[in-house]
Every structure is written in structure tokens, then in C-alpha cells.
C-alpha positions in Angstrom: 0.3 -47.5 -7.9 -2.2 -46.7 -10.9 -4.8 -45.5 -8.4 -2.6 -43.3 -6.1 -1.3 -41.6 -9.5 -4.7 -41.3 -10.5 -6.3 -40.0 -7.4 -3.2 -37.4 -6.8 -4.0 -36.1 -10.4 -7.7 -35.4 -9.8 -6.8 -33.8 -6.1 -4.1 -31.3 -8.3 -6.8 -30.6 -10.4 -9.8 -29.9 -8.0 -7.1 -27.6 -5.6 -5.3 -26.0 -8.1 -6.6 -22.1 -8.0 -7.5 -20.4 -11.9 -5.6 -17.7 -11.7 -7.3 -15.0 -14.4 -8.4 -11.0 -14.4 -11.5 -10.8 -12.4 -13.7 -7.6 -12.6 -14.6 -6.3 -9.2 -17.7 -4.0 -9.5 -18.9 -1.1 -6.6 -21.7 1.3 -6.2 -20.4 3.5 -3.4 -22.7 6.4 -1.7 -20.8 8.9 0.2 -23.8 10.7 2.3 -23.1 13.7 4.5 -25.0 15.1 7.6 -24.2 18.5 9.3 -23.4 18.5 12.9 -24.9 21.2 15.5 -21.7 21.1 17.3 -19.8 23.2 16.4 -22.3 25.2 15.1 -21.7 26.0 11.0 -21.1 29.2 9.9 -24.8 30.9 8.1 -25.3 29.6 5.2 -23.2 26.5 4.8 -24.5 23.5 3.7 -23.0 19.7 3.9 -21.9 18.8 0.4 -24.6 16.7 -1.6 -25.1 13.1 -1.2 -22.8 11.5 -4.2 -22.9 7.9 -6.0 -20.3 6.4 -8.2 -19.9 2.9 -9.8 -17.0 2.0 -10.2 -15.2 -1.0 -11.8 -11.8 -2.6 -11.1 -9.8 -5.6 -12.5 -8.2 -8.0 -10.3 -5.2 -8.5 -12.4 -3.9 -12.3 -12.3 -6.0 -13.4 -9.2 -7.6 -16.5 -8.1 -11.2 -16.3 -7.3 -10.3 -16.5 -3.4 -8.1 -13.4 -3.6 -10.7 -11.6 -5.8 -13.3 -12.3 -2.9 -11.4 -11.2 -0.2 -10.6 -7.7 -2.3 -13.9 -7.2 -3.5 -15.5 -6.4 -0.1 -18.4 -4.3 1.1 -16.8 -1.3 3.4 -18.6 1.2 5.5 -16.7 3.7 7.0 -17.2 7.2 8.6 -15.3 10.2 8.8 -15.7 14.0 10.5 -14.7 17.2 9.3 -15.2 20.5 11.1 -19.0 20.9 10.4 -19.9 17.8 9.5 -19.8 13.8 9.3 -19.3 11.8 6.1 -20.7 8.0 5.8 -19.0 6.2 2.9 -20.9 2.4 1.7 -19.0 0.9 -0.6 -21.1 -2.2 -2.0 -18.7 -4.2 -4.2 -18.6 -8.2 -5.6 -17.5 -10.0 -8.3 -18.9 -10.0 -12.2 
């Protein structure tokens, strides 16, 4: 009886998930590229290429929720005269 308490108490204590604030850190570079078609009005330009870091706090999270928030994304989006590639490189601190 002893050694089934004993072994329960060790399995509770290697499962159980630390719930604290976790910092989630990105560098995110938003590039754009001007299409020919259709083609842009003279003298517009794409916007400049832009870089932020950014950090967020996980509030109250175990570190298997943090990892599966803190992701890397790349995404892609069009406007009239030109297409925007977002890369946001995140992980944990």
C-alpha cells in the first residue's frame, strides 16, 4: 500500500503542469513587393520593408500552452498594387 501511495505521489508530481507567466518573444518582418498587375499609378512605391520585436506575457500558462501560442507564422496578403509577406519568428524566454 506504501509503494502504490508512494509511486502515485511521484506520477502527480512529474504530470502536474507549472502553471506561471511565460514571456513569449517575436521578431516579425513585414516585406512588401509591388505587383505589375495592375499596373501602379507613376510614382508609387510599395511601403518599406518594416521589423518590430515584440514581447508578450503568457499570463498563468503551463509551458505546453505557452508553446503552442508562441509559434512562428508566415502569412501573405494583397492589396491593390502590391503583396505583403508577414514572418513572425517567436519562442519562449
Amino acid at each position: 500500500m506504501k509503494k502504490s501511495l508512494l509511486i502515485i505521489a511521484v506520477l502527480g508530481l512529474t504530470f502536474a503542469s507549472c502553471k506561471k507567466d511565460r514571456v513569449c518573444s517575436c521578431k516579425t518582418v513585414s516585406a512588401h513587393k509591388l505587383k505589375t498587375s495592375p499596373a501602379p499609378p507613376v510614382g508609387l512605391t510599395a511601403p518599406a520593408d518594416h521589423v518590430d520585436d515584440d514581447k508578450y506575457t503568457l499570463v498563468d500558462a503551463s509551458l505546453r500552452t505557452a508553446n503552442r501560442a508562441c509559434i512562428h507564422t508566415k502569412y501573405e496578403y494583397e492589396s491593390t498594387y502590391w503583396t505583403t509577406t508577414v514572418d513572425q519568428n517567436c519562442s519562449l524566454e
